[in-house]
N, CA and C of each residue as an Amber inpcrd file, in Angstrom:
protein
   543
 -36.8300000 -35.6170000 212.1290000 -37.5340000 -36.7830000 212.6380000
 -37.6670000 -37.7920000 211.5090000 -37.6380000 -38.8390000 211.7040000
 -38.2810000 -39.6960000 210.9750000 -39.5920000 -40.4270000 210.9300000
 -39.8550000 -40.5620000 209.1660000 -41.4090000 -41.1220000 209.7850000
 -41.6620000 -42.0450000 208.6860000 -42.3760000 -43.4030000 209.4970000
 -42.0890000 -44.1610000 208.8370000 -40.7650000 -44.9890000 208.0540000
 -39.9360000 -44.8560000 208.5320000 -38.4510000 -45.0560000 207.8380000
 -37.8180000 -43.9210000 206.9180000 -38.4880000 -42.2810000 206.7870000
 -38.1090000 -41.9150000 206.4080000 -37.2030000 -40.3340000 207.2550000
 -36.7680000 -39.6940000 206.9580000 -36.4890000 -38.3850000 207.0740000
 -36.9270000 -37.3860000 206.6530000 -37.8170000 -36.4430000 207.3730000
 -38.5800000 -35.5200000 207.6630000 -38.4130000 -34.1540000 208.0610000
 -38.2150000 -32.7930000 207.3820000 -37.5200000 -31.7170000 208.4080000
 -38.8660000 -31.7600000 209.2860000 -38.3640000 -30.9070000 210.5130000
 -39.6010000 -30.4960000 211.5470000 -40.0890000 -29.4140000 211.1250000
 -41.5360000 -29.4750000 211.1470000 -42.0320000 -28.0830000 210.8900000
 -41.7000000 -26.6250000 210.9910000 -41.8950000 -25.6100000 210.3200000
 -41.4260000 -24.4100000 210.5480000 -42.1870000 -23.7090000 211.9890000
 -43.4300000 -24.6200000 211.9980000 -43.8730000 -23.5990000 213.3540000
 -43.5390000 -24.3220000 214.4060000 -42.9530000 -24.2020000 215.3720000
 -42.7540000 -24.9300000 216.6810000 -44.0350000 -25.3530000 217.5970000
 -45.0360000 -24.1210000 217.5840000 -46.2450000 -24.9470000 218.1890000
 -47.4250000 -25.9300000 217.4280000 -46.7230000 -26.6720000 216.1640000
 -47.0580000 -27.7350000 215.3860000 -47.0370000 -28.8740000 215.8680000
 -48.7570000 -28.8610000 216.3740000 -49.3230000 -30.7890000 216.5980000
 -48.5410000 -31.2760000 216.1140000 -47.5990000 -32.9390000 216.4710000
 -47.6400000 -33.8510000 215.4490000 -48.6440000 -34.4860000 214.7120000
 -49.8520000 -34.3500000 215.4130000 -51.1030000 -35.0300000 214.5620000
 -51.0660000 -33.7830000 213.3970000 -50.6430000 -32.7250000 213.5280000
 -51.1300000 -31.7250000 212.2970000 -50.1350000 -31.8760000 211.3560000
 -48.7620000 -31.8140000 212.1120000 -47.9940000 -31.9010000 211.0710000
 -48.0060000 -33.2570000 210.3310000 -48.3500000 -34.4470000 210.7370000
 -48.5130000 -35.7590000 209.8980000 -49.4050000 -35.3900000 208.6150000
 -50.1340000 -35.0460000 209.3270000 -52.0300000 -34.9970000 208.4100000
 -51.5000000 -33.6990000 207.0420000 -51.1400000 -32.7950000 207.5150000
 -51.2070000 -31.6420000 206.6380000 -49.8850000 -31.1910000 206.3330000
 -48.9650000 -31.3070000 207.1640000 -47.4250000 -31.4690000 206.2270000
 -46.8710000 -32.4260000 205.3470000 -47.4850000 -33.4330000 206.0330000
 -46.9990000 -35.1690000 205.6480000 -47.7650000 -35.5850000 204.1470000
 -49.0430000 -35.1200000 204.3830000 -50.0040000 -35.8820000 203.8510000
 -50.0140000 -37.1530000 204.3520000 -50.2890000 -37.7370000 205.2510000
 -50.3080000 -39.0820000 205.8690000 -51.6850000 -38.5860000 206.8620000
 -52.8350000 -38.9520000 206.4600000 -53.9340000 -38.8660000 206.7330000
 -54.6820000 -40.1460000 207.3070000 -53.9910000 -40.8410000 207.3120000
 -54.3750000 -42.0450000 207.9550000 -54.2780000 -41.8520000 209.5890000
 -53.8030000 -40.7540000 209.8170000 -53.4000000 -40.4940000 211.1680000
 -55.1220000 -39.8410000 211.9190000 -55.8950000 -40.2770000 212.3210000
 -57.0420000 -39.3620000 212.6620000 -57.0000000 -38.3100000 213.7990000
 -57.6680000 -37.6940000 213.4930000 -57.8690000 -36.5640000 215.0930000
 -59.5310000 -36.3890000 215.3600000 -59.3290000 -36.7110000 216.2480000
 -61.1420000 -36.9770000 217.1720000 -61.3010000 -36.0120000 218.1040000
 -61.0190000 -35.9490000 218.9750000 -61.5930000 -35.3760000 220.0970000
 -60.3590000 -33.8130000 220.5470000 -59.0400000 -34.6730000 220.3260000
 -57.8260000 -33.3160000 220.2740000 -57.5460000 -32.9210000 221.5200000
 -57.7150000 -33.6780000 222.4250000 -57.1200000 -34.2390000 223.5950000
 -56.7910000 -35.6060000 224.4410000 -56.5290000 -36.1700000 223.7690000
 -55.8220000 -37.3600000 223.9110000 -56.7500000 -38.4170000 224.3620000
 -57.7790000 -37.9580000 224.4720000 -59.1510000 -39.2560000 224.9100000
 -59.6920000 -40.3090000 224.4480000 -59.7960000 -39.9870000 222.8720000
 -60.4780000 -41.1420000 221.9750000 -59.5440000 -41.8670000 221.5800000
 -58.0760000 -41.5570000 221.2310000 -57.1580000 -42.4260000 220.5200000
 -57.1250000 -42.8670000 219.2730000 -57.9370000 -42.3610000 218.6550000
 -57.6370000 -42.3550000 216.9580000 -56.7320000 -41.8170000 216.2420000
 -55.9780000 -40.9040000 217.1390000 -54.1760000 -40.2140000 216.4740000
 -53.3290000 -40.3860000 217.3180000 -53.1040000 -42.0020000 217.3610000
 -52.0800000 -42.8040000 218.1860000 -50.9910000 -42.6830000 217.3840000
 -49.7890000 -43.1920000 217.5200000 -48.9230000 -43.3650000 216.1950000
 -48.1160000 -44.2060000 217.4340000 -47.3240000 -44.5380000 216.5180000
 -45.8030000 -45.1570000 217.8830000 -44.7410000 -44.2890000 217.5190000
 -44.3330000 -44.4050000 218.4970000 -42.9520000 -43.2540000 218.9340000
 -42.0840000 -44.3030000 219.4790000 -40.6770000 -44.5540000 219.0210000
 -40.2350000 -45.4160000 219.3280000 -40.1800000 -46.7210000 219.4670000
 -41.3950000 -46.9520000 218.6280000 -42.1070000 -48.3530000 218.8080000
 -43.1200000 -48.5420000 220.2150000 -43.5550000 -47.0970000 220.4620000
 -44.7060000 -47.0970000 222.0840000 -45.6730000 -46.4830000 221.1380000
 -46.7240000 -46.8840000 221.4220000 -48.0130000 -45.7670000 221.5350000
 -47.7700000 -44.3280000 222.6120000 -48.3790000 -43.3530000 221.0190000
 -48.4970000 -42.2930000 222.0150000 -49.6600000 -41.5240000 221.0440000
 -50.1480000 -40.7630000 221.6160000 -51.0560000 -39.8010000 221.2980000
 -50.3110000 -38.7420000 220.3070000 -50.8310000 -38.2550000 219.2640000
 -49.5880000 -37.7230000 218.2740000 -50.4400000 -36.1670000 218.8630000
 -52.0890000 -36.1470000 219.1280000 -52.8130000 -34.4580000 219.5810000
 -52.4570000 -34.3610000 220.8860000 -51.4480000 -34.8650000 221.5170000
 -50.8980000 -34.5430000 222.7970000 -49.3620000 -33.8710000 222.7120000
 -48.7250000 -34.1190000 221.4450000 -47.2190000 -33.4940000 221.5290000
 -47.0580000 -32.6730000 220.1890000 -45.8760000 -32.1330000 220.3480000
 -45.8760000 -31.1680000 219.1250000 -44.6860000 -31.7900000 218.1840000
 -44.5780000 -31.6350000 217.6230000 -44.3240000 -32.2240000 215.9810000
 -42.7940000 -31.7100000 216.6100000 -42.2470000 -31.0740000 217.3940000
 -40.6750000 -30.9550000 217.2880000 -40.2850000 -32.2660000 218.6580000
 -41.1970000 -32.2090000 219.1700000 -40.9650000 -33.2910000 220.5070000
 -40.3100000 -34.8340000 219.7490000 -40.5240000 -34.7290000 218.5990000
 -40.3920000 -36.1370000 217.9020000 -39.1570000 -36.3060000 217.4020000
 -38.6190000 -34.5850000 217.4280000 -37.1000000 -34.7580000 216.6890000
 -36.2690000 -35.9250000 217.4120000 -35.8310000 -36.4650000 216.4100000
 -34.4980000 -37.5390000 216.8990000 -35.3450000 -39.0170000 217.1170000
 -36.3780000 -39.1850000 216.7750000 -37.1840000 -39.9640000 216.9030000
 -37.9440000 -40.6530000 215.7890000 -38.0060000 -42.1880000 216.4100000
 -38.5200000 -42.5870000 214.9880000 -40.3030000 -42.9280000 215.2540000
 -41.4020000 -42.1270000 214.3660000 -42.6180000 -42.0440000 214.3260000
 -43.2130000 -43.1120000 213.1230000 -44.3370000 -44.0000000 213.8710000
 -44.4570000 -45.3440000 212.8400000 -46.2050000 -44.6990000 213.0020000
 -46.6900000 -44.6640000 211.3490000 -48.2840000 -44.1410000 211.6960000
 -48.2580000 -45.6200000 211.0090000 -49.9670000 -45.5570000 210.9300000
 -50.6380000 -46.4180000 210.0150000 -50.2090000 -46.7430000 208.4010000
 -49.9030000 -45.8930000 207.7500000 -49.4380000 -45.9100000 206.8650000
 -48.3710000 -46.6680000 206.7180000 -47.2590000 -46.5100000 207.9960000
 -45.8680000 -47.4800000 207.4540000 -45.9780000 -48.7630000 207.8910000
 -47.2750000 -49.3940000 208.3760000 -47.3850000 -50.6860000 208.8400000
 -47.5250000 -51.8370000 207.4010000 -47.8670000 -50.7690000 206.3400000
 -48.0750000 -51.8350000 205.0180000 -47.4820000 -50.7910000 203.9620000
 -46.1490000 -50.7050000 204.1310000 -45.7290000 -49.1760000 202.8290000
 -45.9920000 -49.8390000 201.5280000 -46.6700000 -48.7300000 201.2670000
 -46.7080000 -48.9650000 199.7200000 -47.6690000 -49.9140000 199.0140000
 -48.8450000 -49.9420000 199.8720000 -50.3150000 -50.6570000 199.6830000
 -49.6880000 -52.4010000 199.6150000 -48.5270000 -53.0820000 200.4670000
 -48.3500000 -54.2190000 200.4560000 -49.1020000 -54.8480000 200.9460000
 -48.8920000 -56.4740000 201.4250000 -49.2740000 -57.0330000 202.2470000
 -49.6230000 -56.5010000 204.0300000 -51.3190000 -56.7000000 203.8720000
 -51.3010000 -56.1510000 205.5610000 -50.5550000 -56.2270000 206.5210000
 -50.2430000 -55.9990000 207.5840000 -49.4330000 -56.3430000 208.8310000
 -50.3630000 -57.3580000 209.4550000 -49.7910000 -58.0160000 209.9290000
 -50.9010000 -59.2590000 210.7060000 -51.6840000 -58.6210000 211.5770000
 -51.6620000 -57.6660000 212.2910000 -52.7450000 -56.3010000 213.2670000
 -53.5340000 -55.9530000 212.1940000 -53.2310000 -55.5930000 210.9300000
 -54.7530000 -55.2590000 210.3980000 -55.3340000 -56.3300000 209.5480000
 -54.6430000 -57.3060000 209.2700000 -55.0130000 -58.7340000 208.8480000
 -56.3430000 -59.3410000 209.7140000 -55.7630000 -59.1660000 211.1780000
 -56.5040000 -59.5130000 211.9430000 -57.7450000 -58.4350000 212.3610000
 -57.7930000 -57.2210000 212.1720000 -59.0610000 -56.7750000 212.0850000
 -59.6650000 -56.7950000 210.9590000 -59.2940000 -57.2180000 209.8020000
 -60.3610000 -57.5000000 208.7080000 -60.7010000 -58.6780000 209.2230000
 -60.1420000 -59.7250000 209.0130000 -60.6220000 -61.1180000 209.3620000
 -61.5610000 -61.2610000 210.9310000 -61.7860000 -60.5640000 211.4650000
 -62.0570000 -60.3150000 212.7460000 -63.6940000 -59.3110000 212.6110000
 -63.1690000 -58.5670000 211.8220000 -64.7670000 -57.5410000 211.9500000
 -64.2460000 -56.1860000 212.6710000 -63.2070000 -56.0610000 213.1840000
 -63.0800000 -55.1880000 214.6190000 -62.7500000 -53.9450000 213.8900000
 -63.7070000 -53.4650000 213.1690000 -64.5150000 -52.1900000 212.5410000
 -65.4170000 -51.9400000 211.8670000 -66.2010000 -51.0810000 211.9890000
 -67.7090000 -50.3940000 211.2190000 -67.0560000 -49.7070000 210.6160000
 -67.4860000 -48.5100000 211.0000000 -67.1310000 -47.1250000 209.9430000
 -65.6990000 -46.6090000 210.0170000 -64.4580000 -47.3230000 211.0230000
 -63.2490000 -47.1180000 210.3700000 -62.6460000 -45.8490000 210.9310000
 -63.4110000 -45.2370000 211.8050000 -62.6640000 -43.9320000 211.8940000
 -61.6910000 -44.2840000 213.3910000 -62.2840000 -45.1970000 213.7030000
 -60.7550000 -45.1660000 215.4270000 -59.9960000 -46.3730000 214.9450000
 -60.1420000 -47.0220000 214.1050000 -59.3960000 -48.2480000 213.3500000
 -58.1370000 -47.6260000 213.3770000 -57.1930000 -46.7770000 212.8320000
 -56.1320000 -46.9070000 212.9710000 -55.2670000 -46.4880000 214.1820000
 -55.8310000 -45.7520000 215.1270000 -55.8490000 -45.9860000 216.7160000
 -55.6510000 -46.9000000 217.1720000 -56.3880000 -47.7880000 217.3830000
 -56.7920000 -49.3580000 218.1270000 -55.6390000 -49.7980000 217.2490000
 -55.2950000 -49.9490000 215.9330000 -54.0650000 -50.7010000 215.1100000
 -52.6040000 -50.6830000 215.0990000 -52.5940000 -49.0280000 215.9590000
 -51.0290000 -48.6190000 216.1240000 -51.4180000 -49.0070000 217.9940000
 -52.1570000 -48.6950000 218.6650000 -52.2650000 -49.0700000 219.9000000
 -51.5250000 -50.6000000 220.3960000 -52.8990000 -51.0460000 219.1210000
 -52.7710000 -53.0860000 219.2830000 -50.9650000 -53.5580000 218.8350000
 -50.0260000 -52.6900000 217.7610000 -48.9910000 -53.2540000 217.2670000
 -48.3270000 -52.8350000 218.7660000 -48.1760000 -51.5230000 219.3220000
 -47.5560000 -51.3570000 220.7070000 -47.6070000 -52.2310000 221.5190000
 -49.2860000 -52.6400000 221.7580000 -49.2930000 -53.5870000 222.8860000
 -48.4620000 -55.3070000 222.7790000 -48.7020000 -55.4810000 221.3980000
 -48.2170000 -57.2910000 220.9780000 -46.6150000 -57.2350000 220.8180000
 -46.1620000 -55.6040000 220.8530000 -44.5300000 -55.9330000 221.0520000
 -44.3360000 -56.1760000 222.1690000 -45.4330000 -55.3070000 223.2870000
 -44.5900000 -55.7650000 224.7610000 -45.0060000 -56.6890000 225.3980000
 -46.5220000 -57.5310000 225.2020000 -46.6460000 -58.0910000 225.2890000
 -47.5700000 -59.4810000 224.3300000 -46.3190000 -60.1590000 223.8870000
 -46.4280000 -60.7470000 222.4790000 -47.9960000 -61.5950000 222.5700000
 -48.2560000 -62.0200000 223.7580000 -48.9340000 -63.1640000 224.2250000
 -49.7120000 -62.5690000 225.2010000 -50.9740000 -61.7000000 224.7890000
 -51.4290000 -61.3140000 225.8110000 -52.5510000 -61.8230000 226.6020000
 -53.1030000 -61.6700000 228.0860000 -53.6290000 -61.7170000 228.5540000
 -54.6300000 -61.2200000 228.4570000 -55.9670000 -61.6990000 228.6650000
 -57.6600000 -61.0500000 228.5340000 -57.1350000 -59.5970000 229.2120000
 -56.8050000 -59.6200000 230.3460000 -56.4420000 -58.4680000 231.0050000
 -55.5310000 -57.1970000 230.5780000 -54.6110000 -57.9970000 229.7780000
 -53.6650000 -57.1090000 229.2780000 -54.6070000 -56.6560000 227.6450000
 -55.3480000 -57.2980000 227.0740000 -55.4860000 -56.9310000 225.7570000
 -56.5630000 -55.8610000 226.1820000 -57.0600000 -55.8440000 227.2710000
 -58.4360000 -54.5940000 227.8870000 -57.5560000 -53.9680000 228.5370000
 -56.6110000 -54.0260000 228.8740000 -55.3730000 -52.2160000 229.3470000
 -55.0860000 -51.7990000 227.9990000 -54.1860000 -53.0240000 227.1700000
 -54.1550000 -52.1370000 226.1760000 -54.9050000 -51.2270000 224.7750000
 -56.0570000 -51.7910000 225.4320000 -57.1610000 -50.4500000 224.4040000
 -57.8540000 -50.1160000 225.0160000 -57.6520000 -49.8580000 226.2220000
 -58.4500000 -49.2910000 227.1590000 -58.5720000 -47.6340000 226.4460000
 -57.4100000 -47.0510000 226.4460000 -57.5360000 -45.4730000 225.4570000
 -57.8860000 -45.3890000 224.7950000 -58.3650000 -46.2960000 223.6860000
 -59.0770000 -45.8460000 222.8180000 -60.7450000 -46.0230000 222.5560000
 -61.3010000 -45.3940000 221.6630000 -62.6240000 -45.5560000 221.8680000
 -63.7900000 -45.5690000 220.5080000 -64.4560000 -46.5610000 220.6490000
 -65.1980000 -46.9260000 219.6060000 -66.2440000 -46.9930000 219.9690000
 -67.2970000 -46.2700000 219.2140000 -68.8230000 -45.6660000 218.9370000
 -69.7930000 -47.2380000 218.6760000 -68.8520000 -48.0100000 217.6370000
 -69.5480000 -49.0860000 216.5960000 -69.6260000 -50.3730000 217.1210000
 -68.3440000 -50.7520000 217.5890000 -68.2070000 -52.1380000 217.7460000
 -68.6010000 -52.9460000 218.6730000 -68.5450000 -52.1910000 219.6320000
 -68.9600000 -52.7360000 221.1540000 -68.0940000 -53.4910000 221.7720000
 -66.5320000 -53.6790000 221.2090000 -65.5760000 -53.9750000 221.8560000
 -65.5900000 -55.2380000 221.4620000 -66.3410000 -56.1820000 221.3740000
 -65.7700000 -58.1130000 221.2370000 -65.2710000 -58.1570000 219.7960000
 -65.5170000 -57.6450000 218.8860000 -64.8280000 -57.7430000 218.0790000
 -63.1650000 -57.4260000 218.0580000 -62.8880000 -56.4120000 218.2510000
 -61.2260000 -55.8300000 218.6010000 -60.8520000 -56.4090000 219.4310000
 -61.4590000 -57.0380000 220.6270000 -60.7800000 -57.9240000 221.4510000
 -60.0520000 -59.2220000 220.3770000 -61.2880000 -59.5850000 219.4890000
 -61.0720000 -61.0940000 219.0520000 -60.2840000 -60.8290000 217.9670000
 -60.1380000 -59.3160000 217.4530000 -58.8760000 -59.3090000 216.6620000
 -57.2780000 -59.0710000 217.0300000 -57.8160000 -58.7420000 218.6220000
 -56.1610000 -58.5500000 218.5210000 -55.8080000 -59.9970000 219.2730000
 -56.5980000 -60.7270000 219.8890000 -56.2610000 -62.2540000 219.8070000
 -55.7370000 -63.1590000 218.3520000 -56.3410000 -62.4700000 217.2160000
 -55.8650000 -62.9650000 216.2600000 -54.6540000 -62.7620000 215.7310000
 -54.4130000 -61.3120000 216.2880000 -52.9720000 -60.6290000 215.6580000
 -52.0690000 -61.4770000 216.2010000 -52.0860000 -61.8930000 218.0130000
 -51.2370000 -62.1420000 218.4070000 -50.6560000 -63.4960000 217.1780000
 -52.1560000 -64.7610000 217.2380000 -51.6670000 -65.7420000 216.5340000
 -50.9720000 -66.0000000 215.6650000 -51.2010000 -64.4630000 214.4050000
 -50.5210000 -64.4700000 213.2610000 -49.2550000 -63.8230000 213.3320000
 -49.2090000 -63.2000000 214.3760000 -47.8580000 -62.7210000 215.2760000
 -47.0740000 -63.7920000 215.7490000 -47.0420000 -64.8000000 216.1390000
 -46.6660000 -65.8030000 217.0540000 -45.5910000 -66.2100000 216.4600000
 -45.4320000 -67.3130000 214.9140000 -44.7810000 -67.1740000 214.1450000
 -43.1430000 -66.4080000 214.2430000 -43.8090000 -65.1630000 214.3540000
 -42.4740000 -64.1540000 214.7450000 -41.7740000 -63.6630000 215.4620000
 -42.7050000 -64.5730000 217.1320000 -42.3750000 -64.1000000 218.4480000
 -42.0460000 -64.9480000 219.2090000 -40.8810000 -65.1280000 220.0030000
 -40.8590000 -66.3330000 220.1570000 -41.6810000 -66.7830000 222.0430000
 -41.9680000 -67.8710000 222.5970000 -42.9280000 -68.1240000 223.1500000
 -42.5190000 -67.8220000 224.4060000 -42.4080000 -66.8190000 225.4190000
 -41.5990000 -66.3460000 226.8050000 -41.4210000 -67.8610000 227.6910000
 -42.2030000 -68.7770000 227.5910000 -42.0690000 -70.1900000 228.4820000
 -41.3590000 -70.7260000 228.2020000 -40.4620000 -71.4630000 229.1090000
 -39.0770000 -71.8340000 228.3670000 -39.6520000 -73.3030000 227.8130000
 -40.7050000 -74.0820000 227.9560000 -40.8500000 -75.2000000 227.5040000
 -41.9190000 -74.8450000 226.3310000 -42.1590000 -73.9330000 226.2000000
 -43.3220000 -73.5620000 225.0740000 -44.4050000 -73.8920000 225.3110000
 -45.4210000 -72.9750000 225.4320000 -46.6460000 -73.2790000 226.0520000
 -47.3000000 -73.2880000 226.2960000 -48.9580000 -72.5960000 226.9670000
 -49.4580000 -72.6600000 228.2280000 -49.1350000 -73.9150000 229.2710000
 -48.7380000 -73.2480000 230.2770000 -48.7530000 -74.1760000 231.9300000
 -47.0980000 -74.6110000 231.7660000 -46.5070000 -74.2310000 230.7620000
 -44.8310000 -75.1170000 230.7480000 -43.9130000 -74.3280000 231.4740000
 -44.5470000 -73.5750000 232.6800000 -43.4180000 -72.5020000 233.5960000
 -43.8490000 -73.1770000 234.8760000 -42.7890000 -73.8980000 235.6940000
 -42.9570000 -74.7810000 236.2470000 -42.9190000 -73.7090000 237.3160000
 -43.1810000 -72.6520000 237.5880000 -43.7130000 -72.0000000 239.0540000
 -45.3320000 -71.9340000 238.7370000 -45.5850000 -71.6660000 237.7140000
 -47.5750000 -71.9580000 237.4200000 -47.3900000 -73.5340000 238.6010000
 -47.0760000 -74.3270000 238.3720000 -47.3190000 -75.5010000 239.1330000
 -47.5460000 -75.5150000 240.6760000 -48.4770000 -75.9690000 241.0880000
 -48.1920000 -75.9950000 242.7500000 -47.1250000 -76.8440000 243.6170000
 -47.0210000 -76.6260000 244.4310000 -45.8480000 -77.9990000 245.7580000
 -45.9020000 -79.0000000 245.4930000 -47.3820000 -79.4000000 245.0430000
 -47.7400000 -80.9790000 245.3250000 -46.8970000 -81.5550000 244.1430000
 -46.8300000 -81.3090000 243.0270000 -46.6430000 -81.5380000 241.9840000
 -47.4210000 -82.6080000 241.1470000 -48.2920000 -82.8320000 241.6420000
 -49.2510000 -83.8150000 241.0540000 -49.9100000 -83.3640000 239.4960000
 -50.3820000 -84.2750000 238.8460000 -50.8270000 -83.8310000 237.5510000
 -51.9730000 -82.8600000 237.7500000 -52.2720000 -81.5560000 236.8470000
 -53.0000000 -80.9370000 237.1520000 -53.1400000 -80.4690000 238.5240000
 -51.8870000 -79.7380000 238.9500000 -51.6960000 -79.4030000 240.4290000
 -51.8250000 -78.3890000 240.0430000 -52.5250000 -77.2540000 240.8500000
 -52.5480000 -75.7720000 240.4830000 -53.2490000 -75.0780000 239.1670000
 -53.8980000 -75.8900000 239.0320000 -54.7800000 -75.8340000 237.2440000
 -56.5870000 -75.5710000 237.8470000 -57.1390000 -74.9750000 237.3530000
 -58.5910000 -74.8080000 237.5500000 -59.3150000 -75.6180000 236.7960000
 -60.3050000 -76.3810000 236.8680000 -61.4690000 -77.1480000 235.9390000
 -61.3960000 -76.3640000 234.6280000
C-alpha cells in the first residue's frame, strides 16, 4: 500500500486495523481512534482521495491503494494545506482531538465538491463529531478552505460565478428573474 506517497509492506497480521497499523506500525499518530466503530470520525484518512473510516477496514483492504492521513497533507512540517490553514484561522478546534477527522473529511468533501453548499458542507461532516466546538466554527472553516481552495479549482459555472448558469434564471428573463430578496 501506499501511504502518503510512500510504499508500505502490509502488515504481518491480516486482522490489522488500518487505524492500528497507521498509528503503531507507521508511527503516523496523527491518525486518531475514538470510539472504534466508525461513529466519531477522528480516524478518517482518504483512500483514494475519499474519506473513509481507517477503524472500519483492515490494513490489507488498502493494498493497491493510495492512503492520504493527516500527516501527508503538510509532509515534512511545510506549509499548511489550505483545510488546516483554514481551521486555524477559523477557530474550528479546542482540544484537537477530532481535528484531523473533520480535516481529511473536509479535504474529501472540497475535492468533490469544490464550492460547497450550506447543505453540502453539513453532509459532509455530518460523520464526524465534536464535543468542543459546537459546529459554527468548522462550518466557517471549511467555507474558508473552500476560498483558499478556489485559486486551484476552477469555478463549475461556465460564466464564473454565483447566478452565471443561465438555467438558475427563470422564463421571464427579466433582471433578477428567479433570484430571492
Amino acid at each position: 500500500m501506499k501511504v502518503n506517497g510512500f510504499a508500505h509492506p502490509a502488515p504481518s497480521d491480516p486482522r490489522r486495523l488500518l487505524s492500528d497499523h497507521l498509528r503503531h506500525d507507521l508511527g503516523l499518530t496523527g491518525t486518531h481512534v475514538g470510539c472504534e466503530h466508525g461513529v466519531c470520525g477522528c480516524c478518517t484518512v482518504l483512500l483514494d482521495g475519499a474519506p473513509v473510516r481507517s477503524c472500519l477496514m483492515l490494513a490489507v483492504q488498502a493494498e493497491g491503494h493510495d492512503v492520504t492521513t493527516i500527516e501527508g497533507l503538510a509532509p515534512g512540517g511545510s506549509q499548511l494545506h489550505p483545510v488546516q490553514q483554514a481551521f486555524h484561522e477559523c477557530h474550528g478546534l479546542q482540544c484537537g482531538f477530532c481535528t484531523p477527522g473533520f480535516v481529511m473529511s473536509v479535504v474529501g468533501l472540497l475535492a468533490q465538491h469544490p464550492h460547497p453548499t450550506e447543505e453540502q458542507v453539513d453532509e459532509g461532516i455530518a460523520g464526524n463529531l465534536c464535543r468542543c466546538t459546537g459546529y459554527a466554527s468548522i462550518r466557517r472553516a471549511v467555507t474558508r478552505a473552500a476560498v483558499l481552495l478556489a485559486p486551484l479549482t476552477p469555478d463549475p459555472s461556465p460564466l464564473g460565478g454565483e447566478g452565471a448558469n443561465p438555467a438558475d434564471r427563470s422564463s421571464s428573463g427579466g433582471e433578477g428573474a428567479g433570484t430571492s430578496p
